[in-house]
N, C-alpha and C positions, 0 to 999 in steps of 0.2 A: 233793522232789516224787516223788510212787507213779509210776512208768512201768509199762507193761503189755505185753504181747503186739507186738514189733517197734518197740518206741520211743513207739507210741501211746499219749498221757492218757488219762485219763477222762475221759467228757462227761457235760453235765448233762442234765437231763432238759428239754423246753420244745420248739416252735414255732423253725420257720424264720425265723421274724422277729427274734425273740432276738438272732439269730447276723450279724445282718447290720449294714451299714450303709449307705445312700443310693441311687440307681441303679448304683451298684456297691452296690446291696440283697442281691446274689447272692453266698451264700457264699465265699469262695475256695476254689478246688478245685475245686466244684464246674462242671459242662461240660454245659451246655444244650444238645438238639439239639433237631429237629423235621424230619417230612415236608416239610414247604414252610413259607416267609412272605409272604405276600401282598405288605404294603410295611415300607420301613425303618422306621416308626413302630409296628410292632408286632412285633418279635423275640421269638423263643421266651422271651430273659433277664424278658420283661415280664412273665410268668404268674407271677415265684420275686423279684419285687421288693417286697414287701411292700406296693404301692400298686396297690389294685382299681381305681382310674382309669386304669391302663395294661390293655395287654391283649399276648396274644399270638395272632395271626389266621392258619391256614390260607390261607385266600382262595379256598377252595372247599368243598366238601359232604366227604360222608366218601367217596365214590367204592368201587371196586371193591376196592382193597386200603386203607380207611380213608385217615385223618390221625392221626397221633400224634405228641405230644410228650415229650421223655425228659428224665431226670435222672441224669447219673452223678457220686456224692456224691464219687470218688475213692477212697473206701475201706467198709469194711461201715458200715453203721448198722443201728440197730435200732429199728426202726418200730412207734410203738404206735399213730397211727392216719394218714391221708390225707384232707384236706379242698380242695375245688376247686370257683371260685365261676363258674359258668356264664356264657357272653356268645353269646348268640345274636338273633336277631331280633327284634326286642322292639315294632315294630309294634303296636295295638292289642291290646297283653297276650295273645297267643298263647303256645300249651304245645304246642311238638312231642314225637314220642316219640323218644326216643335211646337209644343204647347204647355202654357206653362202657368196654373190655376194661381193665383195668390187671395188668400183668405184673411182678413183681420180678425180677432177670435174667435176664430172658428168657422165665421161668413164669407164665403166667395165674394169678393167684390168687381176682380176683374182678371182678364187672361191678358196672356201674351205669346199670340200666337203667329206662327208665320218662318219665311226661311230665315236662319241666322246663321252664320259664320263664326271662327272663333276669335275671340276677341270682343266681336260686336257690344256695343252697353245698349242694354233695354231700358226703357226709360216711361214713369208713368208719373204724369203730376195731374192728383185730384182736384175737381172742379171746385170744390170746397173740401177744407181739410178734414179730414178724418181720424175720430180720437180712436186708440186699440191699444192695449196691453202686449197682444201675441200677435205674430204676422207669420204666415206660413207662406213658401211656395212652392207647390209641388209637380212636378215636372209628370203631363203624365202620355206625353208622346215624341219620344226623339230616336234616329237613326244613330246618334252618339250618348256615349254616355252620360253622365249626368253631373253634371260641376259646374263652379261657379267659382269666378276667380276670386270679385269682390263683389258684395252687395252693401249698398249705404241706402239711408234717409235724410229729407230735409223735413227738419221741423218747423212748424210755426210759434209763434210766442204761446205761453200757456196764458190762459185767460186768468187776469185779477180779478174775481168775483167773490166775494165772503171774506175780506183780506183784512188784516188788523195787522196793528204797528208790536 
């Protein structure tokens, strides 16, 4: 087997769901956090389980300094796009406006902003992929509360570079 750069394989290229298995859905390594949980049924781990029947709930608005929930993969990846499937008040089919920052360590790199619906999947694939450790996104203007039923990634290949047998 090729080893690479500190001992790390190669990955393949695919969806966080690939990678996973059951409500332990959630990579290993990987460390879910979040601003707040509303109740024990809806943990940040719910948004990165590969089952949109789950959720992961704030249990409030976006407030003064938002709501946001993170992902730190435990080591770089490299990100070719971010998909995230909305869960807000769904009441006689209403579409609030939201805004919705997503940061790669720490760096804003782009919003998502606009009316959504619930249900709706936001969808962002970078122009060139982009490597980051931590991904955050923080919600920081909606008429509904603040949740997210799933959020995935597609990776791209890691790059062979410094590689020995």
């Amino acid at each position: 087997m090729r080893r690479c750069d500190g001992g790390a394989a190669p990955t393949a290229s695919g969806s966080v769901v690939g990678e996973t298995a059951l409500r332990d859905r959630v990579p290993r390594g990987w460390v879910i956090t979040a601003s707040r949980t509303w109740t024990g049924n809806t943990l940040p781990e719910d948004a990165f389980d590969g089952d949109t029947t789950t959720k992961w709930n704030a249990g409030g608005f976006p407030g003064l300094n938002g709501q946001w929930i993170q992902v730190d993969f435990g080591s770089p990846r490299t990100l070719v796009g971010i998909q995230a499937n909305v869960e807000q008040v769904s009441r006689l089919g209403l579409r609030f406006f939201t805004s919705h920052e997503i940061a790669l360590d720490g760096v804003p790199v782009f919003d998502w902003s606009g009316q959504t619906a619930d249900g709706e999947v936001l969808s962002h694939t970078f122009a060139t992929p982009r490597t980051a450790r931590v991904v955050r996104i923080t919600t920081t203007r909606s008429q509904s509360w603040v949740a997210w039923s799933e959020i995935s990634f597609t990776f791209a290949h890691a790059p062979v570079a410094n590689c020995r047998s």
